[in-house]
Steps between C-alpha positions, in 0.01 A plus 500: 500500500233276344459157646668263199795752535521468925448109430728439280886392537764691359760443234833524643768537204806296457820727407738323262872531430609715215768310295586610187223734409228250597320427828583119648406291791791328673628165325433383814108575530521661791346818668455641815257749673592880581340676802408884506507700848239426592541113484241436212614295192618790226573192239784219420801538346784280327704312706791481267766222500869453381376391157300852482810682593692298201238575278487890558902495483495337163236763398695785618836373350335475133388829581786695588710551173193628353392758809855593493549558124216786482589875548517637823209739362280204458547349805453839653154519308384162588568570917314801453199303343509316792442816753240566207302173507524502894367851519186364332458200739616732791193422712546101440825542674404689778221248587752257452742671749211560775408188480828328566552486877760748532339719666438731261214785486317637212743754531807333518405271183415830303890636604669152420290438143631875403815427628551192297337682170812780567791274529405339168492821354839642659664176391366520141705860481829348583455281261695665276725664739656303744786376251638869527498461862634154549729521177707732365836571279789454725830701485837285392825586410522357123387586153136295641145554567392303835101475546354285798088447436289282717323250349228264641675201712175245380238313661478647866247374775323740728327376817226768551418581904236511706480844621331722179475198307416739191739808545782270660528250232463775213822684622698164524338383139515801315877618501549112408339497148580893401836389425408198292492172798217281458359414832304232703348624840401297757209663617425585909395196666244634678390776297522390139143623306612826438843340348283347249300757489776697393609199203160571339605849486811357321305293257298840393801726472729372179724322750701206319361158604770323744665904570327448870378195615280503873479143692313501817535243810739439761787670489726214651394278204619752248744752612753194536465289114539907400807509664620195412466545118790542304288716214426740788711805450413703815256505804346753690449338846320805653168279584659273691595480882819450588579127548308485133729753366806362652404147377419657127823687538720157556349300171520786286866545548595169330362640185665843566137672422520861659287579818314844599260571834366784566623700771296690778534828349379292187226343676338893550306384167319831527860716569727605161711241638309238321576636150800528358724442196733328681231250557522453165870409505442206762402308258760611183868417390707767378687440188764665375608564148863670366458595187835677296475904427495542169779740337 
């Protein structure tokens, strides 16, 4: 190392917000720093506020008819654009990972980053799929067809967690926006860069602006406004501990807005548990249609 580059200070980066399809600092101003392993300053992100979550709920609500209205091909091609784009940034991630304070080896971050790439890619084949699973024609007595389909339930918000920030949050986000949901995540608290990380991914890969939206900060400042908001549709609380959940839980029942955590088996984010179409349906209403026979 020459001597101007051992005397000179580095340039630690501040991660923004992603809010519909841009890259924001908080209304608020504020930021705050984020520690690897080791204890040395990896960089600062957005400490996001109850006017951030508003904002990225509005985004994701404008969003949604739109994300929902394309073919269940297309949004199978765009998911696998994002395994695509994150296959060529594969290395970023892994750094990202290692870096985080998770304890995580080369090795480990390697395994997760692959992980992550695969999920996007096995969701992207449902994509077209699932409604034979979750739907179907159902037998009546009467000159009638009966169909049931699942259709997306609307804005849903997913609290990512703390352990595989990367692979974890991708197999709570992804069976969310397959079916059509827009999202907004409240990143993990403590490890958030690879979160955002993972929006700039979003940005490259033909993703709708406001289809995800990724806020950073504390989660006690955020999980609650998302639960309190009547445009809020459904919440994965699977980031949160338990007296957070339980809170979350209690506000988003006076606005009837449907509730999923992830159980242990779940939780195995490496195990086929963790993908599934009936992930998928967490987060969809079934309809069903009668329609006469003709003669």
């Amino acid at each position: 190392m020459s001597g101007v580059e051992a005397g000179r200070l580095g340039v630690n980066k501040t991660f923004k917000q992603y809010i519909g399809g841009a890259f924001e600092r908080s209304e608020s101003g504020r930021s705050y720093p984020v520690y690897g392993a080791d204890g040395a300053l990896l960089a600062h992100a957005v400490q996001g506020s109850r006017k951030d979550i508003r904002a990225a709920v509005g985004s994701a609500r404008a969003a949604q008819p739109g994300w929902a209205g394309r073919t269940a091909y297309n949004r199978g091609q765009i998911l696998y654009r994002i395994a695509e784009v994150m296959e060529s940034r594969r290395a970023e991630f892994c750094a990202e990972l290692s870096r985080s304070g998770n304890g995580a080896t080369a090795q480990d971050a390697e395994a997760e980053t692959a992980a992550a790439i695969d999920r996007w890619v096995w969701y992207a084949g449902w994509a077209d799929k699932y409604v034979s699973v979750l739907g179907g024609a159902n037998p009546v007595a009467g000159p009638y067809f009966n169909l049931s389909v699942p259709e997306p339930t609307g804005v849903v918000g997913v609290v990512g967690p703390d352990d595989h920030p990367l692979l974890g949050l991708v197999s709570r986000l992804a069976p969310v926006i397959v079916a059509g949901n827009t999202a907004v995540v409240v990143a993990s608290e403590h490890r958030p860069l690879v979160a955002v990380t993972l929006a700039e991914t979003l940005a490259l890969s033909d993703v709708p602006a406001g289809v995800v939206n990724i806020c950073t900060g504390h989660r006690l400042e955020m999980v609650l406004p998302l639960a309190d908001h009547a445009d809020v549709n459904g919440l994965d609380l699977t980031g949160c501990d338990a007296e957070l959940a339980a809170d979350a839980q209690r506000r988003a029942a006076a606005t009837i807005t449907r509730v999923a955590v992830a159980t242990e088996a779940e939780r195995r984010w490496f195990s086929a548990d963790a993908q599934s179409p009936y992930l998928i349906d967490a987060f969809c209403e079934t309809k069903t249609v009668w329609h006469p026979k003709g003669r």
